[in-house]
N, C-alpha and C positions, 0 to 999 in steps of 0.2 A: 186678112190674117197676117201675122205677124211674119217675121224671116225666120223668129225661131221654133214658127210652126209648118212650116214649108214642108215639102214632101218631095224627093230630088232623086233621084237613080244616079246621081254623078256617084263615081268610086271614092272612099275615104280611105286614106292610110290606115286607120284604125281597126277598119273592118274588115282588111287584105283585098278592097276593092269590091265586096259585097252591095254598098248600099249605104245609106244614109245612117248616122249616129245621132241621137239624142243629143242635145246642147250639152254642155257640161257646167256644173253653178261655176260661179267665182272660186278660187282657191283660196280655203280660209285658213286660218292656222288650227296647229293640233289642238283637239279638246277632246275631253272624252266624249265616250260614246255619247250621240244623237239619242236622246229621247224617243222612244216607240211614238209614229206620230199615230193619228186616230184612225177607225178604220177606212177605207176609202169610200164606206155608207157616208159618211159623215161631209163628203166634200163632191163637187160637180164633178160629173166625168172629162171634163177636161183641164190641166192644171192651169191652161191658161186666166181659166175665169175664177179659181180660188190659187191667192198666195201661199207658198210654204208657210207656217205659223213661225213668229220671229225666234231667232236664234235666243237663249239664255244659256248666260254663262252658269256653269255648276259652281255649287257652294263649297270654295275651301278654308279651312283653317289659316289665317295668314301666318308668314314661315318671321319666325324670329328674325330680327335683324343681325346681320352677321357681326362680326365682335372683330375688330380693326384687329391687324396681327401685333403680333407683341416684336416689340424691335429688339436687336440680340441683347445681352446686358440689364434687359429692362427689369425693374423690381419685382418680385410677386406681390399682385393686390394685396390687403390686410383684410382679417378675416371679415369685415364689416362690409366691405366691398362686396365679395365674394358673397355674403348672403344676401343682397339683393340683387343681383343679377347672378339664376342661374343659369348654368350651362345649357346647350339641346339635350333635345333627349337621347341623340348617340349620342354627345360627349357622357350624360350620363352614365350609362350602361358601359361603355367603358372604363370609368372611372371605379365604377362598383367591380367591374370583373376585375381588374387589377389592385381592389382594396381586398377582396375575396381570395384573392394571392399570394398576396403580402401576409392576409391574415394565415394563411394555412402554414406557410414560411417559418413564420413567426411562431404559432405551435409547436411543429417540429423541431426547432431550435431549442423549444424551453422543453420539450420533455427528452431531447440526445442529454440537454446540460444537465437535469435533475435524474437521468439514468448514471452517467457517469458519473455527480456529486456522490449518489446512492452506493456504489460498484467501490469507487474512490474512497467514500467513508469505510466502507465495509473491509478492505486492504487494511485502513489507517490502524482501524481496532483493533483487528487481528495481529498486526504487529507489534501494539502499544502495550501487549498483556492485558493483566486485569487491573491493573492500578489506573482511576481516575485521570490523573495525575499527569502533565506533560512532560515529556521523557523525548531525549534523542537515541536514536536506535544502533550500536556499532554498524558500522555503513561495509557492506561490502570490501574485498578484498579479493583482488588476482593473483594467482600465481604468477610464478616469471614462466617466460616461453619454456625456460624447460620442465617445467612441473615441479620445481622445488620453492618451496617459502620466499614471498615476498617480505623476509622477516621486519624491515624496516615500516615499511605498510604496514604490516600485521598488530605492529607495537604501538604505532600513532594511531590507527584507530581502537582497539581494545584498550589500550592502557588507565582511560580514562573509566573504565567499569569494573576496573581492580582497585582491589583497598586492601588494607591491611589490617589486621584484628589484635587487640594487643585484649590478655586479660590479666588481672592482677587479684591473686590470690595471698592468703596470706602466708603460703608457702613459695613464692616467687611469683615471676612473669612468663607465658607465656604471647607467643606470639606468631603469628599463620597470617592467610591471607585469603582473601575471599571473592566471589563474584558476585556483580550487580544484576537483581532478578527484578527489581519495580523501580519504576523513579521515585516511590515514594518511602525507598529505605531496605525492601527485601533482598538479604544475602545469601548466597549458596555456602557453605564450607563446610571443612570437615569438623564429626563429632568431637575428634579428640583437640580440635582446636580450641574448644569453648566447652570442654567436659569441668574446667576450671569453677565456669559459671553455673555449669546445671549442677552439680553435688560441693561444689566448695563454697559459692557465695562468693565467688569475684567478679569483680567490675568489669565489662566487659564496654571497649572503645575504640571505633570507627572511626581511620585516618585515610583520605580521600585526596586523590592524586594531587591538586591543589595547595593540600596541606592542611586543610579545614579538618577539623575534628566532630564526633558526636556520640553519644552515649549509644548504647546499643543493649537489649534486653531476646533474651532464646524466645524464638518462637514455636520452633518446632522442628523434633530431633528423630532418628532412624539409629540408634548405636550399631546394631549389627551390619547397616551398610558405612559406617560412619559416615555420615552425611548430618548437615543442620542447615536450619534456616535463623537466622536472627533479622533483627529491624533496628536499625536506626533513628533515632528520633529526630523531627522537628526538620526533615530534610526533603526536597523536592525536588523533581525536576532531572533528576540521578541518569546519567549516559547507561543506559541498559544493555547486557550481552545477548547474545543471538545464541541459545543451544543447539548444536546439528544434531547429526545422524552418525553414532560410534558406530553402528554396524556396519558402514559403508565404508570405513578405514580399514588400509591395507598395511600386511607388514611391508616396510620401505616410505612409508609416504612421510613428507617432509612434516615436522608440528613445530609446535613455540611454545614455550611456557613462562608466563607473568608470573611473577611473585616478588616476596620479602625477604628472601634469605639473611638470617641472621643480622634479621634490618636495615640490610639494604634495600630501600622500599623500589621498587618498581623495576629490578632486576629483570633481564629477559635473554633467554637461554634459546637455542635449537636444537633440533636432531632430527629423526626420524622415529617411527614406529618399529622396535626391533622385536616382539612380540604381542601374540595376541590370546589372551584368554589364560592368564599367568594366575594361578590362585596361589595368595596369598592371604595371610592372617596377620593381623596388625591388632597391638593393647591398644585399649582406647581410654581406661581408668586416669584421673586426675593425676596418680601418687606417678605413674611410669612417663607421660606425658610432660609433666611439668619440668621435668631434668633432663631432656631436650631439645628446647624451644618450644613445644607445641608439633613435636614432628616426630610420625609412626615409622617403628623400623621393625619390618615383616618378616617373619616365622617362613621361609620360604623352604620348599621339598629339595632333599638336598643337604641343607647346607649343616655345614658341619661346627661341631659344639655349641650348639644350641638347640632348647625345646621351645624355644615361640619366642616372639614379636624381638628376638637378637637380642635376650637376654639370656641368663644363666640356669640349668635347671632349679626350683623352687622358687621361681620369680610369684610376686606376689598378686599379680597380676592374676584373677580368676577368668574360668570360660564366658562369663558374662560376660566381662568387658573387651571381649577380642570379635573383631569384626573381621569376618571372610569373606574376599569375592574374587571374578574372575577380571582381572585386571588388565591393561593397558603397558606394554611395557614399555619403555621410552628412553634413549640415552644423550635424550637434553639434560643437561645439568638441572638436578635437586638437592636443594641441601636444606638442612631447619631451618625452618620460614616459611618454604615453599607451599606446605601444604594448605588444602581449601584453594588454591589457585586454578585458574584453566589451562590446561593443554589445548592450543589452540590448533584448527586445520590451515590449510594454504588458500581458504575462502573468509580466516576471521572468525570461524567458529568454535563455539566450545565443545570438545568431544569427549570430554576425561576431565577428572577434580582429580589433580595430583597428594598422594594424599599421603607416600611410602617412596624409601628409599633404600637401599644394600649398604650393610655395614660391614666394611670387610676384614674390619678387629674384631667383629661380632661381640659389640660392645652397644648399647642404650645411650651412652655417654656422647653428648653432642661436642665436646671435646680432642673424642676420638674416632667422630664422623665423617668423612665427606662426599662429595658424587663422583664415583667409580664408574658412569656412565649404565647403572642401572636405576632409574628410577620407576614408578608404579604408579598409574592413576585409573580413576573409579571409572567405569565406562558411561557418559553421560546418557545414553538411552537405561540403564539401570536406576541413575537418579529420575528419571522423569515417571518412575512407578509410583515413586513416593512422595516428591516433590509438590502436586497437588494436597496431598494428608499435611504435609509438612507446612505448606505455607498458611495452613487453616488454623496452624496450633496445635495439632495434632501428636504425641508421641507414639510413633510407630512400631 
């Protein structure tokens, strides 16, 4: 019998000095598990006389060859490379979870940009009115720190959405001024400025801060608030005004008023709001209007030797064509010309169509006119009743 069949009582380390151990095989390297061998029917009862059955290696996939490192600086293959030789398959799955990333990224990006495109357009239009048409919009305007008219501001940006109205009748010229409602030619002004055009058949002509000129046809009129819209032709692009909020005006707050006065084109005055809710009645008829300038002188409560619009009693002027409302009172300078123009706020906005002024010869006669530090205008949340009817064509 062999030594590694021996039978020995000597004490083994192994066995804390018990007794003999079993040989132990060679030390082989790791492999998986050891194949179940057969059952021990199948082999002699002693292992001497049957070998263990030979060792076989298991069946693996051979592992890709690894891919030399890429030295710093080095180029990226080109795409031709790159599809014959693919990656492992973790670099794959890598790859995909970081393209899977990117991709999400990259959605979220495009629907933030097409919500604000969306949000951003829907501001744009809102602003732009209803005209087609591209237009710049009067920009904002601050007051000074102490809450009075940044007048200068005020003038450089509104100035550009005032014009001047000239009409030509064949009883004279009148002449007013107006506001920019679309860029593609819609005007704000008063009735009696272009009453010329509606019952007389005069020429009615659009003069733009520039100096550019253009013909100009009534679109649509309100006599009793004396209020009109007209259009200009053949014109685009027009600097449009911003209407506020007249009810939000306090008596004291600082304004500004644009206009023509006696053709001075782009005249601009100041003051404050020295009353609120003044009713006055002003002629609006062509015949009273036309002698002058184009500028209402109102029938106000009070005032003495006069029955209406600061004429004489049996003026000929009938109650159709006298327009009452509750007015703006203001002691920025007006004088004929002024009227159709904006009274603007300390933000740039239009709050008031100037449209009346105190005569204090109590005279009609624009000769024997001028601004006494009372002037009247139409309270802009009043135009914007009708100002929809109005720019449709509509006579109200």
């Amino acid at each position: 019998m062999s030594d590694q069949h021996r039978n020995t009582q000597e004490p083994h380390p192994q066995d804390g000095g018990a007794g003999w151990l079993p040989p132990q095989p060679p030390t082989v390297p790791a492999h998986p598990a050891y194949p179940v061998p057969p059952t021990p029917s199948a082999y002699p009862a002693h292992p001497a006389e049957q070998p263990y059955p030979p060792y076989q290696e298991a069946a693996y996939p051979a592992l890709p060859p690894a891919a030399p490192a890429a030295e710093p600086g080095a180029a990226t293959a080109d795409a031709g490379a790159g599809a014959d030789q693919q990656p492992p398959a973790g670099h794959r799955a890598r790859r995909g979870l970081l393209r899977s990333r990117l991709a999400l990224v990259t959605a979220v990006a495009a629907i933030a940009a097409l919500v604000g495109g969306v949000s951003g357009g829907a501001l744009v239009g809102d602003r732009s009115g209803t005209t087609g048409a591209s237009s710049t919009l009067v920009r904002p305007v601050s007051a000074n720190a102490d809450g009075s008219a940044n007048v200068s501001a005020i003038a450089a940006a509104v100035s550009p959405a005032v014009v001047q109205i000239t009409v030509k009748t064949s009883g004279g010229t009148a002449t007013g001024t107006g506001v920019v409602l679309t860029a593609d030619g819609q005007i704000l002004t008063n009735y009696h400025v272009v009453s010329g055009a509606v019952s007389g058949g005069g020429q009615t002509t659009v003069t733009f801060q520039d100096g550019s000129t253009a013909p100009a046809t009534v679109t649509g009129t309100d006599k009793s608030l004396d209020t009109a819209v007209i259009t200009a032709s053949g014109v685009s692009g027009l600097t449009t005004a911003v209407l506020g909020d007249s009810d939000s005006t306090a008596v004291g707050d600082s304004v500004v008023a644009i206009g023509n006065p006696e053709g001075l084109t782009g005249t601009v005055t100041s003051g404050i709001i020295s009353a609120k809710d003044r009713q006055v009645s002003v002629q609006v008829d062509e015949s009273t209007t036309s002698n002058n300038g184009g500028f209402g002188f109102p029938d106000l409560p009070g005032r003495r030797g006069s029955s209406g619009s600061g004429s004489s009693s049996g003026s000929s002027g009938s109650s159709a064509d006298t327009a009452t409302y509750q007015a703006l009172q203001t002691d920025a300078a007006l004088n004929p010309g002024n009227s159709g123009g904006p009274l603007i706020n300390t933000a740039g906005q239009v709050i008031g169509l100037n449209s009346a002024m105190y005569s204090g010869s109590g005279s009609s006669s624009s000769s024997d006119a001028g601004s006494v530090g009372l002037g009247f205008a139409i309270p802009i949340n009043s135009v914007k009743q009708v100002l929809s009817q109005m720019q449709a064509g509509k006579t109200v």
